[in-house]
VEXTI-790306 format. One record per residue (C-alpha): x, y, z. Coordinates in pm, whole numbers, padded with zeros to 5 digits. Each point is the difference from the previous one (the first is absolute). Layout:
N
X,Y,Z;
...
***
This chain:
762
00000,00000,00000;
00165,00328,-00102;
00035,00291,00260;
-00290,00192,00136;
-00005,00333,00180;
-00114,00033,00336;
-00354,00158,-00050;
-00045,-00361,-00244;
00069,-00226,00293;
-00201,00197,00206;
-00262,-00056,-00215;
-00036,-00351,-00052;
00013,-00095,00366;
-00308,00225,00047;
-00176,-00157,-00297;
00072,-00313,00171;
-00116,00150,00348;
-00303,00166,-00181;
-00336,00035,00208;
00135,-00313,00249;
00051,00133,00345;
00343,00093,00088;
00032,-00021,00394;
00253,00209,00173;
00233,-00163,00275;
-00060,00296,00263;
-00319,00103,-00020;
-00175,-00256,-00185;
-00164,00225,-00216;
-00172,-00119,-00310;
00128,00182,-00362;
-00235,-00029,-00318;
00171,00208,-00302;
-00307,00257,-00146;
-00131,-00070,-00380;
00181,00327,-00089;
00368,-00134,00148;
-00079,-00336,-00178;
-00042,00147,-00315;
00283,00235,00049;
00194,-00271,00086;
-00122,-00182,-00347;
00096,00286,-00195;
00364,00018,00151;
00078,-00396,-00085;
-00177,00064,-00369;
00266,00298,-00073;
00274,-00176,00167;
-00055,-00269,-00249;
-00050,-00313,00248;
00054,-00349,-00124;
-00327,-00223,-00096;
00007,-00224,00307;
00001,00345,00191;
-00281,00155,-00204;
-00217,-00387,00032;
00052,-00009,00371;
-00168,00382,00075;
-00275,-00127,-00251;
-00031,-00283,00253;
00014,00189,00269;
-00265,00229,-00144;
-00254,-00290,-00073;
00018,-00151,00347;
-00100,00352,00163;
-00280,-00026,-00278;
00145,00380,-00119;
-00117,-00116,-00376;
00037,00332,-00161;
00331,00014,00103;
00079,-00368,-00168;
-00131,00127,-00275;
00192,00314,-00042;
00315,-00184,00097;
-00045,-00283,-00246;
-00062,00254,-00296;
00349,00140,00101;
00167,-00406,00007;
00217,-00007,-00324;
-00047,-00302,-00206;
00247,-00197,00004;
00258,00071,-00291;
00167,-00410,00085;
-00110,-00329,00037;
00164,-00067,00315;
-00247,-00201,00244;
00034,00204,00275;
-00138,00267,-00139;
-00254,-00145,-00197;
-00078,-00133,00354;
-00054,00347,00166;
-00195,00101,-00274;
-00227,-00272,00021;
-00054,00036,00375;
-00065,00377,-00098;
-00300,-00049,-00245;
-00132,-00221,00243;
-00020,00224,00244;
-00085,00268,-00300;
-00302,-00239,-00115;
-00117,-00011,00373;
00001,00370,00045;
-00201,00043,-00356;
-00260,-00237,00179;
-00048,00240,00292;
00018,00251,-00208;
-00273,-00095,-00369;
00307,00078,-00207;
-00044,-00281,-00240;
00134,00123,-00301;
00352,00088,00163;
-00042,-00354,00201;
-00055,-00184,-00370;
00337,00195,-00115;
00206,-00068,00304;
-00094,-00394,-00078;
00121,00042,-00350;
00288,00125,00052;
00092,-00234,00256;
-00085,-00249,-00285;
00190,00110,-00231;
00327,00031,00222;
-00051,-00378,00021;
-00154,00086,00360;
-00185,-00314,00156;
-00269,00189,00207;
-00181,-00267,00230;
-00364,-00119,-00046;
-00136,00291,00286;
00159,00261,-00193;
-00171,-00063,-00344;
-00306,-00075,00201;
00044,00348,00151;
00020,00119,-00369;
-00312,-00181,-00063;
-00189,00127,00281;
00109,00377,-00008;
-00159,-00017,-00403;
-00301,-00185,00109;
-00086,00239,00244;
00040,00278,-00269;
-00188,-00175,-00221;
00233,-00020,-00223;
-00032,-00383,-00122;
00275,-00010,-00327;
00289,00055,00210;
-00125,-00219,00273;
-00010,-00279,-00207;
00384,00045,-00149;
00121,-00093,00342;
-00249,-00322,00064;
00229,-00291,-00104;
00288,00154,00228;
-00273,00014,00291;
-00131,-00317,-00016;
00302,-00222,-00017;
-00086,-00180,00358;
-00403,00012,00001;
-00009,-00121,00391;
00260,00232,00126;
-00175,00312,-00205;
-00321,-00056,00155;
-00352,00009,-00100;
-00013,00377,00006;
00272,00060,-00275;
-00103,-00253,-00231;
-00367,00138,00048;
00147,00331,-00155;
00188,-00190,-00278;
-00284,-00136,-00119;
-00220,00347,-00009;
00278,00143,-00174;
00027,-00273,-00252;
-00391,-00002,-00049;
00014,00397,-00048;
00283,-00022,-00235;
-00141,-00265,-00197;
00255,-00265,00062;
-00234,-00237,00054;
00201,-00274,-00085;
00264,00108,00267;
-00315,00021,00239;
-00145,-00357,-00083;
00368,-00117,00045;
00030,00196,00381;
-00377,-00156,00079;
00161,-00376,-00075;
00268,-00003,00160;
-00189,00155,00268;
-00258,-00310,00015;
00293,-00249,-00070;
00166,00139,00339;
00051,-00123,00376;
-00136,00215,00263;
-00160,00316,-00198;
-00367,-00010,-00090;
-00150,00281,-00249;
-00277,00246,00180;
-00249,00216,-00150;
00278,00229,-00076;
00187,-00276,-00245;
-00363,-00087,-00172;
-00099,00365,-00036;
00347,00056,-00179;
-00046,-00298,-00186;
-00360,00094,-00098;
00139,00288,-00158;
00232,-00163,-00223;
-00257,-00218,-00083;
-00275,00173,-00075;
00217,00233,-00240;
00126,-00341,-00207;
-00395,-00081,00015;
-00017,-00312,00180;
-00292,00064,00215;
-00090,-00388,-00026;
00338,00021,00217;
-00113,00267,00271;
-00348,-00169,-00011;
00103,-00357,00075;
00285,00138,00273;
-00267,00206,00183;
-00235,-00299,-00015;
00278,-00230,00194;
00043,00247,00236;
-00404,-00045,00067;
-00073,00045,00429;
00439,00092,-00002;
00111,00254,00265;
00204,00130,-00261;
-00231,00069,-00246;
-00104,00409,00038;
-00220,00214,-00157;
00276,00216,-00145;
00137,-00300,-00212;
-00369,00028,-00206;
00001,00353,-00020;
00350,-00030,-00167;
-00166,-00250,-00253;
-00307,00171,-00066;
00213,00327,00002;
00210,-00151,-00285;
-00262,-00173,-00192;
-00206,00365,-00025;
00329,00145,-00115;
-00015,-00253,-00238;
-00337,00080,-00134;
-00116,-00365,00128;
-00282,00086,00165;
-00125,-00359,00017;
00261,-00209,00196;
00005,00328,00226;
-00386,-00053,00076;
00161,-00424,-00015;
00240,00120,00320;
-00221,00195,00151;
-00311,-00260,00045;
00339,-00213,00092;
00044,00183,00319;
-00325,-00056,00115;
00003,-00392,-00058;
00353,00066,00197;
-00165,00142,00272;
00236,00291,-00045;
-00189,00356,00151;
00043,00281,-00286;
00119,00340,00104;
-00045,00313,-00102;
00252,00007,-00277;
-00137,-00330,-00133;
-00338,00154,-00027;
00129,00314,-00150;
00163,-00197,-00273;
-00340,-00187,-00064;
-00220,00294,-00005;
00277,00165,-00272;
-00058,-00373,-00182;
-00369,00034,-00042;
-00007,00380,-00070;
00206,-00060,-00284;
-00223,-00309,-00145;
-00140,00041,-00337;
-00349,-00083,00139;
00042,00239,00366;
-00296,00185,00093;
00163,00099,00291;
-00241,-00221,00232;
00288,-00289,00120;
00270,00283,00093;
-00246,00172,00214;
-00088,-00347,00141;
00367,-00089,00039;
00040,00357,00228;
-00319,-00041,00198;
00127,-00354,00116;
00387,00125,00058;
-00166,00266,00197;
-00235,-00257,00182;
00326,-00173,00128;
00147,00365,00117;
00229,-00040,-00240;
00178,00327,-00066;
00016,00104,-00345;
00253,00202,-00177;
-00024,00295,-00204;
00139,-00090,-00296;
-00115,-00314,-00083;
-00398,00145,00068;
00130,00312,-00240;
00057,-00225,-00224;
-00287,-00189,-00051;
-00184,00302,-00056;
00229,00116,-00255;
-00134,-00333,-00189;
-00343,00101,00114;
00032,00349,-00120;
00136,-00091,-00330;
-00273,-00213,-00052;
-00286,00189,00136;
-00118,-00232,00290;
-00144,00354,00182;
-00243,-00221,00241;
00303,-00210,00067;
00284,00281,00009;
-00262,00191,00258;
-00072,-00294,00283;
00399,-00094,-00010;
00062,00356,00126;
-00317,-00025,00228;
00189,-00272,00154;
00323,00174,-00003;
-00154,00297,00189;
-00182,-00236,00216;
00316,-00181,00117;
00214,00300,00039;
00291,-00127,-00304;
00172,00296,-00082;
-00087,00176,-00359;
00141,00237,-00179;
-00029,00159,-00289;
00034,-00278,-00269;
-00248,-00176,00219;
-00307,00261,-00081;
00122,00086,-00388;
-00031,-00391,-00029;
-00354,-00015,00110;
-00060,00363,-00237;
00100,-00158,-00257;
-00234,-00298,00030;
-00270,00236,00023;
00083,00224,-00276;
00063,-00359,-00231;
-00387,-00108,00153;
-00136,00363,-00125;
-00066,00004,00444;
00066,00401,00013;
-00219,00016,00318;
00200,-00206,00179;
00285,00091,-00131;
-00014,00331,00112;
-00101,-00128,00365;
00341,-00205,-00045;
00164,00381,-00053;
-00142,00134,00304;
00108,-00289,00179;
00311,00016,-00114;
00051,00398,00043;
-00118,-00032,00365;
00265,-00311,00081;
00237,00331,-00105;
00152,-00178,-00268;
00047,00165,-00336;
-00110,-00085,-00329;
00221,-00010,-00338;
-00085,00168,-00301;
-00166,-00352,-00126;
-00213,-00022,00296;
-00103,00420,-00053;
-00098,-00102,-00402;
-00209,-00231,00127;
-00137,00198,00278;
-00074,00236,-00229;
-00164,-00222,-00258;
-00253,-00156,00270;
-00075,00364,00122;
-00097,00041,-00364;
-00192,-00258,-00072;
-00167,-00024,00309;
00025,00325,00227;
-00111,00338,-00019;
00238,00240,-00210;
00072,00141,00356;
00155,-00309,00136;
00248,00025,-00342;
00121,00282,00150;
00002,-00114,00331;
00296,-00227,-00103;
00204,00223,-00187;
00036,00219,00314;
00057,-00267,00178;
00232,-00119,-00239;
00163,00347,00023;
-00006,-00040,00430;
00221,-00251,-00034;
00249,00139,-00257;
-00098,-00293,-00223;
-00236,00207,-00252;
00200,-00005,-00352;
-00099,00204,-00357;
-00138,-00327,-00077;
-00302,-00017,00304;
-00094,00379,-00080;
00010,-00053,-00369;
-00238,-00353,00019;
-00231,00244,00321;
-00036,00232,-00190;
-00055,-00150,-00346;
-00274,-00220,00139;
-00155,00327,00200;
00029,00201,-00311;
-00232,-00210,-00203;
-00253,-00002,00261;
-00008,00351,-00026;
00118,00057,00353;
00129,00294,-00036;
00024,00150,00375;
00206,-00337,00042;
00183,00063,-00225;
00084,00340,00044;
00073,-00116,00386;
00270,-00262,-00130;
00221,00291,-00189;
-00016,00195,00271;
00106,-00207,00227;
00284,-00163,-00290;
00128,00358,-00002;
-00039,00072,00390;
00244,-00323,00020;
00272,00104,-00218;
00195,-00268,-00054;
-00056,-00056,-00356;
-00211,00223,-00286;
-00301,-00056,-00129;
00008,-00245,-00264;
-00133,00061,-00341;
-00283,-00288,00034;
-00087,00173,00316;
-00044,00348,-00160;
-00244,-00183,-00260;
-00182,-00156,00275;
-00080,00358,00141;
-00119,00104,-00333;
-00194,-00303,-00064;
-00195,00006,00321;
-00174,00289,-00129;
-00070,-00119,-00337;
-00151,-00327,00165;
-00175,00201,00225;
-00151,00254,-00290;
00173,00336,00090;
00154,00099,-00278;
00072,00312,00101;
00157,-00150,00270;
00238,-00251,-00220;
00102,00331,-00180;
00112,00206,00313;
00163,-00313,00162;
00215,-00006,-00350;
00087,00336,-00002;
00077,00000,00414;
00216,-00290,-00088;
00163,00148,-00291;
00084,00306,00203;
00134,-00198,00249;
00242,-00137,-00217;
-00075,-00362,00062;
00043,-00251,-00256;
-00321,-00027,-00172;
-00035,-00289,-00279;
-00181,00019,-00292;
-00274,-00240,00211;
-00070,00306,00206;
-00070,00156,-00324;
-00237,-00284,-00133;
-00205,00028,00309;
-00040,00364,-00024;
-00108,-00058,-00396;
-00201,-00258,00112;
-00210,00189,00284;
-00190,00204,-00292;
-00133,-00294,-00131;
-00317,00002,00196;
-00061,00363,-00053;
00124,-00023,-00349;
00219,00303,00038;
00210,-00059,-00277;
00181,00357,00001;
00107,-00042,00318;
00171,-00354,-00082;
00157,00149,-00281;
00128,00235,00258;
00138,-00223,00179;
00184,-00171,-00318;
00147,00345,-00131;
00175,00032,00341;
00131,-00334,00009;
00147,00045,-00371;
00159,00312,00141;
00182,-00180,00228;
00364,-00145,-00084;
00045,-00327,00260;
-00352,-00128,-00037;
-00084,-00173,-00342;
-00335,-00106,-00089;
-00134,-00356,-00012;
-00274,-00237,-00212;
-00200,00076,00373;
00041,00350,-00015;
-00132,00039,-00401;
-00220,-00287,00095;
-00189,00185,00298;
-00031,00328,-00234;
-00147,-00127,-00274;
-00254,-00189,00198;
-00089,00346,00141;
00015,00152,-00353;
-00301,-00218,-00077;
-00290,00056,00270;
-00193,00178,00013;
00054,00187,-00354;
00222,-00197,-00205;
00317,00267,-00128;
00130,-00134,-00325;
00228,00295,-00093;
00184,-00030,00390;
-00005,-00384,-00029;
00157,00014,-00339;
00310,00215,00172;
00052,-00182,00309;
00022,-00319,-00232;
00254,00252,-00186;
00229,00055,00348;
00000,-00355,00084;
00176,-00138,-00328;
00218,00306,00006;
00107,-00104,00358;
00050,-00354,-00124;
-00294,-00155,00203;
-00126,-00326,-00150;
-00392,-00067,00017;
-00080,-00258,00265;
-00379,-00154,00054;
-00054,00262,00233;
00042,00242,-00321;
-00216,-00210,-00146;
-00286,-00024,00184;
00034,00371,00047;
-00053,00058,-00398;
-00241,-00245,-00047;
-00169,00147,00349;
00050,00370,-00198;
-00189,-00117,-00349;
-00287,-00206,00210;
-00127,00335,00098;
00014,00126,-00360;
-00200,-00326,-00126;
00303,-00039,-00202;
-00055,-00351,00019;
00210,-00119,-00307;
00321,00197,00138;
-00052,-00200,00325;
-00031,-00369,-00148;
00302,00088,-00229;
00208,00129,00303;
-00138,-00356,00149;
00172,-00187,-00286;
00313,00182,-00012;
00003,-00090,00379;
-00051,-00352,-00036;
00263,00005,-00294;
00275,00149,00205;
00183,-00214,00296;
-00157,00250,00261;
-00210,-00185,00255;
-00436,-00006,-00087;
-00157,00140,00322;
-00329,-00090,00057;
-00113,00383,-00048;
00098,00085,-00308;
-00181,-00360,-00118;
-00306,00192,00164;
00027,00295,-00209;
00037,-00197,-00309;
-00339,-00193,00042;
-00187,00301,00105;
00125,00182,-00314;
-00090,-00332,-00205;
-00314,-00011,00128;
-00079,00321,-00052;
00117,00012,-00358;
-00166,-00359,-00009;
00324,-00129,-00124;
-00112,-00325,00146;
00314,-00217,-00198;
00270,00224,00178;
-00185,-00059,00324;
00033,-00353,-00014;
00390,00008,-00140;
00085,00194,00287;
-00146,-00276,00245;
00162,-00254,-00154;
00331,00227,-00008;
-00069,00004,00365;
-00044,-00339,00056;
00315,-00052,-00231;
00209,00173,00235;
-00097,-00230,00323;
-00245,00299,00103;
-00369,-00093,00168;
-00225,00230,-00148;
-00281,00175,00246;
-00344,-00160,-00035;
-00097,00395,-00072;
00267,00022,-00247;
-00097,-00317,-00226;
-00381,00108,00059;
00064,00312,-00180;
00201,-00178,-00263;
-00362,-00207,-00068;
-00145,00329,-00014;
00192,00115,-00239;
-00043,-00269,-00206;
-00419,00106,00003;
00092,00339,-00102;
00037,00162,-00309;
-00044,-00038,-00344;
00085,-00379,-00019;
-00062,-00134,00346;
00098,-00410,-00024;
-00195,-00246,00225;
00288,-00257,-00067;
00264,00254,00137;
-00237,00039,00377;
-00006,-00384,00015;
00380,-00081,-00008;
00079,00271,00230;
-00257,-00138,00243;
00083,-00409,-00073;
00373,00188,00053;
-00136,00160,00333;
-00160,-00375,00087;
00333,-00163,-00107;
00294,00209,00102;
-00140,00226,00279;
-00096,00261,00106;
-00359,-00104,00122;
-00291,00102,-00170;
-00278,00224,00113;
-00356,00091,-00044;
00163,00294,-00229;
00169,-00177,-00172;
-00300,-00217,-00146;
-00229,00269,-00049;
00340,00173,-00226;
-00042,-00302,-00231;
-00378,-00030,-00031;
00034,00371,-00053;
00199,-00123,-00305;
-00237,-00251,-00066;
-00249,00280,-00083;
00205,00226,-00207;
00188,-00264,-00254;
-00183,-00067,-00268;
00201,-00206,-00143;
00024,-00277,00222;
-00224,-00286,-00117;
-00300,-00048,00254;
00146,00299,00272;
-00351,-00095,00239;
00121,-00350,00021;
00357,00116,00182;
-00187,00245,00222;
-00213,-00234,00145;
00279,-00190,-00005;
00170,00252,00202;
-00291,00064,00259;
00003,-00369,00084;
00322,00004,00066;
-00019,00197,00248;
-00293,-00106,00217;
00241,-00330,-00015;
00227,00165,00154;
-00216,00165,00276;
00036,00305,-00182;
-00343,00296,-00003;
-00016,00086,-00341;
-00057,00403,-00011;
-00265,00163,-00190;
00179,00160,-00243;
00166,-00354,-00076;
-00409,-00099,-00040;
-00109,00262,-00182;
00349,-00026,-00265;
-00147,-00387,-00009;
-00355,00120,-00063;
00094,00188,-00294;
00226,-00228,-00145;
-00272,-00275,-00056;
-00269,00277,-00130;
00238,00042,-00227;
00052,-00335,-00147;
-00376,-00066,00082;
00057,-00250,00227;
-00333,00086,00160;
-00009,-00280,00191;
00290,-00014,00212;
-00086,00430,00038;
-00283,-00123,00142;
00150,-00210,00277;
00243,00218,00081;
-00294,00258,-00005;
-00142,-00250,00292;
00372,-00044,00211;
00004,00399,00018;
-00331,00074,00098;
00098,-00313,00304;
00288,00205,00034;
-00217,00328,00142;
00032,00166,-00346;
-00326,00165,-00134;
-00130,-00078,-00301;
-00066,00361,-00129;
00429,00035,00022;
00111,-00294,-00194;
00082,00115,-00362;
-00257,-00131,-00234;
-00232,-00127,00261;
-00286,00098,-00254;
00171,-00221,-00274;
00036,-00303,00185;
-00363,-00017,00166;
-00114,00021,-00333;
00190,-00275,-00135;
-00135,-00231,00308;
-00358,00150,-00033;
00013,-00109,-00341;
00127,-00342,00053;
-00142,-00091,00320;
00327,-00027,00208;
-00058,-00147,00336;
00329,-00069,00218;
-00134,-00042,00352;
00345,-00100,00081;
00214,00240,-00246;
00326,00055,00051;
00341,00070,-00216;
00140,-00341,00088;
-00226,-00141,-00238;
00028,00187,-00243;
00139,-00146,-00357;
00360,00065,00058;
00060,-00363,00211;
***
């Protein structure tokens, strides 16, 4: 050993002292060195370079006074050695021991998994208790990978490690998925003297298993173990646990029903697994999970949180409202601790279920637990309130909302939206005031529209005008939908200079540019109540200049606009360049067309834009086709063939039929003289519908009447003569009355027993 100073010598004899009682010979006083002199003393061996044995024998001295930091610390400063001379291979090896030991104490598994590779790789030997120490320390972190490097070295002596160690080996291999590793530990396990596996060993081993599958394995072990001390209840909930992770839901429900023919008592994780099993079925109505709580509760079982959340996550996404509501009941009931994923669960149910009623109760339960909603659980606050509150509760929750710091543009803008079509506009006005009182963010532009809007819903138009300007003024950032409101409050009054107003001041304007809407809404007011060609024809002007394509909102405006002018042909060819295009057909522009068909008793183009509709995938109205039938009784060539294929069509295809829509084609009936033997299809017609339960009207009578005058079919005139005087008709109003009395005067009709339905049509 080379030469040391004197402050070096000094040093190692109190490392070898350290915290061991030094007795004096005089006064038999007892001496302990202070952490700070030991560490000072540390530091003066470390900078006076001491050897390796020196350096191992203060780390020894360290871990027998249990001072683990300071093993720690002093093992970081051991140099490796640079040889491979065995005594100092041998002090380092005694060093990581006591290094791995202090890591123990201490959860510092990484730095105990490098201090065991390193001895490794210096050739080191570590004994079994040291790599079990490695194995431990990772375990305990949770950390299985590296737990399972050091398992061979650990287990080399299975009765000398102990049951506890090779316990942990085989969770780590199971969690690592070295199954094979852990089916070769469990073997030699069974296969020795003296060490018998516990629940511990078969929960491990379940693990392993039930990841390679074999649940005929876990099944057929947990059977032998049938009436066995050893057999707990957590070795099934780490099967069933697996299996649901698995997505086998049956041999969990298999383990499960095991544990009762075991006689094994289910906890409350067991049941919270099992409730989580059937909320997630493909056939759950929620029913068995609220079972499965009410009996865990029975037992006084104490259920967890998070499992119960969970469940009603399933039952929320679902919609199992009834269900969603009694599990909370129960949680309320037996005092489990919610929060609040617990009541947005159980909104969501409700809001899935269309329950707003209850979900708002939910809300107020929820507010008065003092828990706080998310921005989810506000939209659907907000959407209940809507649906099925007064406007007032709306805005009820947005204050709240803004109470609680919570309230975002997106909760005023969907308030205020919803208030603004109702015409609320005190609510309204209420909400900006108190968005501005709050400053901490500017009024949106969908929230200055809403303002406007509420007065145009509400019929002020005066009122949509002012809040425009006020807003304008204000400088807030008013979209072009503020402007479409505003255009679109004359339309009741028909004050079209005042919409053009309001369009000459939004063309004056740089940052807002007109939409389809906006031209849309004005020439819809351009229209009522006196049609304005020339101002029409130069708003149509503005919007190709500004490069605004038509949309079927511009149609149905035009088409709207020459309806009023009984410019019927413009609005059946707008019609057909509509249904040429790739726009979408709205049902109100179809509505226009008929009308203007029948009016112009176009009654071909009627029917071609039904079956356009139909085409398309459309249901026509039952109105809508009934004036298609009309139209094909009108004009100069009405077509009784034309009214029966739209009706067989009605009778065939949908929509139903209706007393209307008969008495259209017997109206056709009368008019098409054409049609071989038109009295024939009316009557027909009229039997048709007291078939189907149907009251034929008068005029459908009367249109019958005069149909078989015409082709002197006096008889069957006569009997219907008869049904419509049974009907409460009087004789002196049916049309030719006169005519037909003197036809059955002259031939001596007697029907005691008249009737249409046996008439000659059968």
């Amino acid at each position: 050993m080379g030469r040391c100073s004197k402050a070096t010598w000094v040093a190692f004899l109190v490392s070898l002292i350290g915290v061991d009682t030094f007795t004096s010979k005089s006064s038999r006083a007892t001496y302990r060195p202070t952490r700070a002199r030991v560490l000072t003393v540390t530091g003066a061996v470390s900078r006076a370079g001491g050897s390796p044995q020196e350096h191992m024998l203060m780390i020894q001295n360290r871990a027998k006074s249990r001072q683990w930091n300071d093993v720690v610390k002093l093992y970081r400063e051991l140099e490796v050695p640079k040889n491979s001379r065995q005594t100092d291979l041998r002090n380092y090896a005694r060093a990581s021991i006591f290094a791995i030991q202090a890591c123990e104490r201490l959860g510092y598994w990484r730095f105990s998994s490098e201090i065991h590779a390193a001895a490794q790789k210096l050739g080191c030997r570590l004994p079994y208790y040291s790599s079990a120490a490695v194995m431990r320390t990772c375990a305990q972190a949770g950390q299985w990978g590296p737990a399972s490097v050091v398992v061979s070295e650990a287990l080399t002596d299975l009765p000398a490690v102990g049951l506890i160690n090779i316990n942990i080996a085989l969770s780590a291999c199971a969690r690592a998925g070295l199954h094979g590793d852990a089916q070769e530990i469990y073997d030699r396990l069974a296969a020795s003297q003296g060490l018998t596996p516990d629940s511990y060993t078969l929960t491990a081993m379940i693990h392993s298993w039930a990841k390679l599958g074999r649940y005929d394995t876990i099944l057929d072990t947990l059977q032998s173990l049938t009436r066995d001390p050893v057999l707990t209840i957590g070795m099934f909930n780490a099967a069933i646990n697996q299996a649901m992770k698995a997505g086998r839901a049956s041999e969990a429900l298999e383990l499960a029903e095991l544990a009762d023919e075991c006689g094994v008592v289910k906890d409350a994780a067991t049941y919270g697994m099992l409730m989580n099993l059937h909320s997630k079925a493909l056939d759950c109505d929620g029913k068995r999970a609220v079972e499965l709580m009410a009996e865990a509760l029975s037992k006084g079982l104490r259920l967890q949180p998070t499992p119960v959340n969970t469940v009603l996550c399933n039952l929320g996404q679902r919609g199992l409202a009834e269900s969603a509501l009694e599990l909370l009941e129960m949680m309320l009931v037996a005092k489990v601790p919610t929060s609040s994923a617990t009541y947005q669960a159980v909104m969501t149910a409700c809001f899935r279920a269309d329950h707003f009623e209850q979900l708002l109760e939910v809300y107020s339960q929820m507010r008065k637990a003092g828990l706080q909603p998310d921005a989810a659980a506000y939209a659907m606050a907000l959407t209940a309130a809507e649906r099925s509150a007064p406007p007032a509760r709306v805005a009820e929750l947005v204050r709240d909302a803004e109470a609680t710091g919570a309230a975002t543009e997106a909760v005023y803008e969907q308030a205020m939206s919803f208030l603004a079509a109702r015409g609320q506009v005190k609510l309204v006005v209420e909400l900006m005031r108190d968005l501005e009182a709050a400053s901490r963010f500017d009024p949106s532009p969908e929230v200055c529209t809403a303002l406007v809007t509420a007065h145009y819903k509400a019929g002020d138009v005066e009122g949509a005008q002012e809040a425009l300007v006020g807003l304008e003024a204000a400088g807030r950032p008013v979209g072009v939908e503020a402007y479409c409101s505003a255009i679109s409050a004359c339309r009741t009054s028909g004050d079209w200079p005042r919409a053009l107003g309001v369009y000459e001041r939004l063309v004056g304007r740089r940052d807002v540019k007109p939409n389809a809407a906006l031209f849309n809404s004005l020439l819809f007011v351009l229209g009522r109540p006196d049609p304005q060609p020339d101002v029409v024809s130069r708003v149509l002007a503005d919007m190709k200049a500004a490069g605004v394509s038509w949309d079927t909102g511009t149609y149905a405006s035009l088409m709207t606009f020459h309806s009023r002018l009984y410019q019927c042909p413009q609005v059946m060819d707008l019609w057909d360049e509509l249904t040429a295009g790739c726009l979408p057909v709205s049902m109100a522009c179809a509505r226009l067309a008929v009308s203007a068909c029948e009016v112009s008793g176009s009654g071909d183009r009627a029917e071609a834009a039904i079956e356009t509709l139909y085409a398309l995938g459309l249901s026509p109205s039952t109105p809508l086709v009934n004036t298609a039938i009309r139209a094909s009784g009108a004009g100069d060539q009405p077509s009784v063939e034309r009214a029966l294929r739209l009706l067989k069509r009605m009778e065939t295809e949908g929509p139903a039929t209706s007393v209307d829509s008969y008495a259209a084609a017997i109206s056709a009936c009368e008019h098409d003289l054409t049609w071989p033997a038109p009295w024939r299809a009316a009557l027909h017609l009229l039997v048709s519908m007291i078939q189907k339960k149907l009251k034929p009207p008068p005029e459908a009578l009367h249109s019958a009447m005069r149909t078989c005058v015409r082709c002197e079919e006096w008889r069957n005139a006569y009997l219907l003569m008869q049904y419509m005087v049974k009907s409460g008709i009087p004789s002196d109003e049916i049309a030719h009355s006169r005519a037909v009395m003197t036809w059955a005067t002259e031939n001596g009709a007697e029907l005691e027993n008249g009737g249409i339905e046996g008439a000659g049509v059968v």
